[in-house]
VMD Tcl script that draws the C-alpha trace (Angstrom):
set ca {
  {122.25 80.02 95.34}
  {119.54 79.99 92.60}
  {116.31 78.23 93.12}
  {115.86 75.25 90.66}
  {112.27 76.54 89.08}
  {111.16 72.96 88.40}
  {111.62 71.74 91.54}
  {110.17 74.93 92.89}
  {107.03 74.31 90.80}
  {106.65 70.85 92.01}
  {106.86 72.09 95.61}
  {104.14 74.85 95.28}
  {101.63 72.23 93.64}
  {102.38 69.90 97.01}
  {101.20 73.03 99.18}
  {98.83 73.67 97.24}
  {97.24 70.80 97.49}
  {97.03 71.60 101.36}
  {96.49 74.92 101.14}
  {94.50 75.36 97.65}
  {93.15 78.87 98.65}
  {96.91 80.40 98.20}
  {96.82 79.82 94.80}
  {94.97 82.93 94.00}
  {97.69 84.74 95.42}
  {100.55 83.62 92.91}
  {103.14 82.40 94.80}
  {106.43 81.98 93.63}
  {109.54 80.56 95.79}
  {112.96 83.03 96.03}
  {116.32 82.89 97.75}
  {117.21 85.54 99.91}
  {120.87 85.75 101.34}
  {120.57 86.81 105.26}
  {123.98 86.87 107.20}
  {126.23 83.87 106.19}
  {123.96 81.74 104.22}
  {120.82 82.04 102.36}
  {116.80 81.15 103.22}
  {113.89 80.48 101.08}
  {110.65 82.44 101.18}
  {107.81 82.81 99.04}
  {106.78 85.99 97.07}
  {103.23 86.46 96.02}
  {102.32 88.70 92.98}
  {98.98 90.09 95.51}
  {99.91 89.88 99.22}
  {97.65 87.56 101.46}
  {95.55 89.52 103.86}
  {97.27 88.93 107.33}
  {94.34 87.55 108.76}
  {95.39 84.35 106.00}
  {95.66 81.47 108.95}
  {97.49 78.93 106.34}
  {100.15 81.32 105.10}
  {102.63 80.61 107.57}
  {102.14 77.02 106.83}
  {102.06 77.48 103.12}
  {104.96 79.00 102.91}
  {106.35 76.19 105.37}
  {105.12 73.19 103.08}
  {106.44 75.20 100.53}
  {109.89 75.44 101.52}
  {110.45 71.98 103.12}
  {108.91 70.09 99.59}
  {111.55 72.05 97.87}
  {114.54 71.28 100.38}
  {113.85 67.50 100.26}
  {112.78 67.64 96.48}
  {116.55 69.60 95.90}
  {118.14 66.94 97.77}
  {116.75 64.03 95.84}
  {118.43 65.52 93.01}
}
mol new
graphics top color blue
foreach p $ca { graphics top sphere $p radius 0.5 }
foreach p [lrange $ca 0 end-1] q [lrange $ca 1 end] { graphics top cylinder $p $q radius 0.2 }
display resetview
């Protein structure tokens, strides 16, 4: 499964707009396969620190905005 980068680049700006301090970090969203399926995650061209509270939920907003935005397709 390939992410769809428009739709991923709409659901960054929507966590972004929560979580505007991320955006230093350049965030992108990928597709990883794990067992039997797949799962979304974000990449980041510089690593948060892991004392970042709001990466967790960044990634989070992230992923669900792009589920629901994919499904509206």
């Amino acid at each position: 499964m390939d992410v769809n980068p428009q739709i991923a680049a709409q659901a960054i700006q929507e966590g972004l707009q929560r979580y505007p301090a991320m955006s230093s970090f350049g965030p992108r969203l990928v597709c990883r396969p794990v067992f039997g399926g797949v799962t979304f995650l974000l990449e980041y061209d510089t690593a948060p620190p892991g004392n970042v509270p709001d990466a967790w939920e960044f990634q989070n907003a992230v992923v669900k905005a792009y589920k629901r935005r994919a499904a509206g397709e």
